[in-house]
C-alpha positions in Angstrom: 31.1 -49.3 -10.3 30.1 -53.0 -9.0 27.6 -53.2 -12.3 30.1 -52.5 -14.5 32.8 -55.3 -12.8 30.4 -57.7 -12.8 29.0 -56.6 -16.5 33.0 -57.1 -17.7 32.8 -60.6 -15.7 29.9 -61.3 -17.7 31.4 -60.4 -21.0 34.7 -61.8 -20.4 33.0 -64.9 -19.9 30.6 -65.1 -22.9 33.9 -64.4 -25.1 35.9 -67.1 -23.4 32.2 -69.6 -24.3 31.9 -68.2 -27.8 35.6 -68.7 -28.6 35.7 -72.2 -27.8 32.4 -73.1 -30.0 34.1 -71.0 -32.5 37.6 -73.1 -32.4 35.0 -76.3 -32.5 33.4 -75.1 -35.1 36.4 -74.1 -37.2 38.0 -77.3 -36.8 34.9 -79.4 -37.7 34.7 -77.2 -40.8 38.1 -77.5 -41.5 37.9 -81.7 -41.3 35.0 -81.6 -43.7 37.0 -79.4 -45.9 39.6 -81.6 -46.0 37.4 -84.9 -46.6 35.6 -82.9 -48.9 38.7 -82.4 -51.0 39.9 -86.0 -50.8 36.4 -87.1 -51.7 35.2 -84.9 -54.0 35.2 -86.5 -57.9 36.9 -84.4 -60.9 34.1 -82.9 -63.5 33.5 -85.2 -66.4 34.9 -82.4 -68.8 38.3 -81.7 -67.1 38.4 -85.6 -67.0 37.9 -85.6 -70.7 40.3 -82.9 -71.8 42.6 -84.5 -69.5 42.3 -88.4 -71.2 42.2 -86.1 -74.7 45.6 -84.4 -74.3 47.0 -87.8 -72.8 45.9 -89.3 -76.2 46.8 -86.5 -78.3 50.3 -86.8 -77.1 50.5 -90.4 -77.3 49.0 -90.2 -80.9 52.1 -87.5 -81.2 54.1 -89.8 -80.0 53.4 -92.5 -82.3 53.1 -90.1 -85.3 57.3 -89.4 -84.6 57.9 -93.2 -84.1 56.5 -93.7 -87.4 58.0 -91.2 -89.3 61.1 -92.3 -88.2 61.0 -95.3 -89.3 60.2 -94.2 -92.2 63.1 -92.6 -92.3 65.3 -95.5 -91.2 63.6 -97.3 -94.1 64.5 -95.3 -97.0 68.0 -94.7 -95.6 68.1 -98.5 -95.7 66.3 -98.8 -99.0 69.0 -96.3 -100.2 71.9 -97.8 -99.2 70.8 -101.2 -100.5 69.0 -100.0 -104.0 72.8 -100.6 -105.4 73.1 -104.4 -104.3 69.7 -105.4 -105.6 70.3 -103.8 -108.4 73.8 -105.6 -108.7 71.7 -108.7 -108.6 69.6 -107.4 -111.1 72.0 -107.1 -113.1 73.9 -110.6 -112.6 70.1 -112.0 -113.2 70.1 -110.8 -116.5 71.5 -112.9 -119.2 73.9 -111.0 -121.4 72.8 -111.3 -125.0 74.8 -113.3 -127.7 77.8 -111.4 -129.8 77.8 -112.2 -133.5 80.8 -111.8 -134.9 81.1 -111.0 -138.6 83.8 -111.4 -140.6 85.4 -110.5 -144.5 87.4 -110.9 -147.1 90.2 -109.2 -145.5 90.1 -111.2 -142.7 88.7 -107.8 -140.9 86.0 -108.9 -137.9 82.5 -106.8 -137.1 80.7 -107.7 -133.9 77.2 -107.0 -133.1 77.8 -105.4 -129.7 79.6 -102.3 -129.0 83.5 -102.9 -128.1 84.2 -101.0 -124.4 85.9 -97.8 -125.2 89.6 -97.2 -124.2 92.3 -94.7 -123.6 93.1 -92.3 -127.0 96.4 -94.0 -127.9 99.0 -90.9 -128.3 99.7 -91.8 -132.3 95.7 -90.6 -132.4 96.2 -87.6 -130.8 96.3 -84.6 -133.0 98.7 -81.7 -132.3 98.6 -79.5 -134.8 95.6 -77.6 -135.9 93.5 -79.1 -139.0 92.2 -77.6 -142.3 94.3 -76.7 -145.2 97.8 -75.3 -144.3 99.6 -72.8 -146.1 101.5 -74.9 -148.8 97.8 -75.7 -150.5 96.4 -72.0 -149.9 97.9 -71.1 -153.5 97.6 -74.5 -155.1 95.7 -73.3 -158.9 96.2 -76.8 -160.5 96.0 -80.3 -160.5 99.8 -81.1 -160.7 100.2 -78.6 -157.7 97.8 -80.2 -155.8 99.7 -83.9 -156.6 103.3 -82.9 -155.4 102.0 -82.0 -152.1 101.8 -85.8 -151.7 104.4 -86.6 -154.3 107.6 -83.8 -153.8 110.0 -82.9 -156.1 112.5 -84.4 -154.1 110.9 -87.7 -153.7 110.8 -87.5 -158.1 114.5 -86.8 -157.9 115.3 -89.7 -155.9 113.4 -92.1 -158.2 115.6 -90.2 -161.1 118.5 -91.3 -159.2 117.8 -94.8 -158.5 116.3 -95.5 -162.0 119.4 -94.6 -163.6 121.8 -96.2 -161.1 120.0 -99.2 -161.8 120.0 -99.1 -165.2 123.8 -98.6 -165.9 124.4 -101.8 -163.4 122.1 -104.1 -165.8 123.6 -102.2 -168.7 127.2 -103.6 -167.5 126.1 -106.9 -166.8 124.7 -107.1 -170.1 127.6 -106.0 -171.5 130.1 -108.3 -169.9 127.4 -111.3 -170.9 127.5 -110.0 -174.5 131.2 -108.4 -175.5 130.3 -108.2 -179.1 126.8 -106.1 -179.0 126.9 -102.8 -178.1 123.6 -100.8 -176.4 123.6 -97.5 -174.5 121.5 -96.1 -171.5 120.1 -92.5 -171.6 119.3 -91.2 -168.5 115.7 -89.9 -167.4 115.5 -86.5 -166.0 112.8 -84.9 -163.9 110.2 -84.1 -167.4 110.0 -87.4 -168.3 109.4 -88.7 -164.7 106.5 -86.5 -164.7 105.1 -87.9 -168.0 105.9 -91.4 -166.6 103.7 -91.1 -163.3 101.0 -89.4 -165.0 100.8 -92.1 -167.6 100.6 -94.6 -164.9 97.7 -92.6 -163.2 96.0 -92.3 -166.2 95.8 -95.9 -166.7 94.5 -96.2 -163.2 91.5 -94.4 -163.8 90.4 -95.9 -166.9 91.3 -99.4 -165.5 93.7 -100.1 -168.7 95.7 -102.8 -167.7 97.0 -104.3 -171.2 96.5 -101.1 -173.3 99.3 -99.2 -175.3 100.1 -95.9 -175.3 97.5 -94.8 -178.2 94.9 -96.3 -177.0 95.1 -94.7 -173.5 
C-alpha cells in the first residue's frame, strides 16, 4: 500500500512538471504563430490577382466614365445640331430673284413664291367631269348653249329691239317727213347672227362681207 502512495505522489508530480512545460510551450508556439502571421508576406500570385482585379475595376470604371460622356456629348451635340445649323443657314447668302415681266404687265420670278392657304373661291364643292346636261349633247349648237342659254338669247332679243324702237323715235322726231320702220328679231335670226360672228372669228375676217365669209 505505501508503494502505491508514494508511486501516485510520484505521478501526480510529474503531471503537475509536464503541464507547466506544456503551458510554456503552448504559449511560445502560440507567440510565434502570431508573429508568424503578422510577418509572414502574401504569395506573389494572390498579390497579382489582387493588383489585377483592382485594375480591372478601375479600367471598368473608366470604361462607364467614358461612355458617359459620350453620352452627354451627343445629347449635347443633339440638342445644338439645330442652332448651328441655324447659323448655317443665316451664313448662306440667299440667291438673286429675277423677275420677268410681259406684255400684260403679268410678272414671273425665278424663285418659287411660298405657298399659302387655298382661298375658299378655289375650293371645289361639287364633283367634276361632265354633268348630266352634256351627257346627251349629239351636236355642236347643243354643246354652245350650255355656255350660251336660250334665255340669255332671249334677253339680247329683248334689248335689241327695245333699243332699236327708241333710236327709231328719235329719228323720227329729227326727221317728220321720212318715214322708216323697225322689224323685230326673233330667236332664228339671233342664232344666225352669233354664228356669223363666230364664224368670222375663226377665219380671222375682220372687213369681209357676207359672201365672202
Amino acid at each position: 500500500m505505501g508503494k502505491r502512495k508514494r508511486s501516485n505522489f510520484n505521478q501526480c508530480k510529474y503531471w503537475l512538471e509536464d503541464s507547466e512545460h506544456f503551458d510554456d510551450k503552448s504559449s511560445d508556439e502560440d507567440t510565434n504563430v502570431n508573429h508568424d502571421s503578422e510577418d509572414a508576406e502574401i504569395p506573389s500570385t494572390l498579390q497579382d490577382t489582387s493588383d489585377e482585379s483592382d485594375d480591372g475595376m478601375v479600367e471598368k470604371d473608366s470604361g462607364d466614365e467614358s461612355d458617359e460622356n459620350s453620352i452627354d456629348t451627343e445629347s449635347m451635340s443633339d440638342e445644338e445640331s439645330p442652332r448651328r445649323r441655324a447659323k448655317l443657314k443665316s451664313q448662306v447668302k440667299p440667291t438673286p430673284v429675277k423677275i420677268f415681266s410681259s406684255k400684260s404687265c403679268r410678272q414671273w420670278t425665278s424663285k418659287e413664291p411660298p405657298k399659302k392657304k387655298v382661298p375658299i373661291a378655289n375650293i371645289l364643292r361639287q364633283r367634276t367631269g361632265v354633268g348630266r346636261p352634256a351627257a346627251d349633247i349629239q351636236t355642236l349648237k347643243e354643246a354652245f348653249q350650255l355656255l350660251i342659254t336660250q334665255e340669255m338669247v332671249l334677253l339680247l332679243i329683248k334689248e335689241t329691239n327695245r333699243r332699236a324702237h327708241l333710236l327709231l323715235e328719235r329719228w323720227s322726231e329729227e326727221n317728220p317727213n321720212e318715214k322708216s320702220q323697225w322689224r323685230d328679231t326673233d330667236l332664228e335670226e339671233m342664232w344666225a347672227f352669233i354664228g356669223l360672228l363666230l364664224l368670222a372669228g375663226v377665219h380671222r375676217a375682220k372687213n369681209e362681207t357676207l359672201d365672202e365669209l
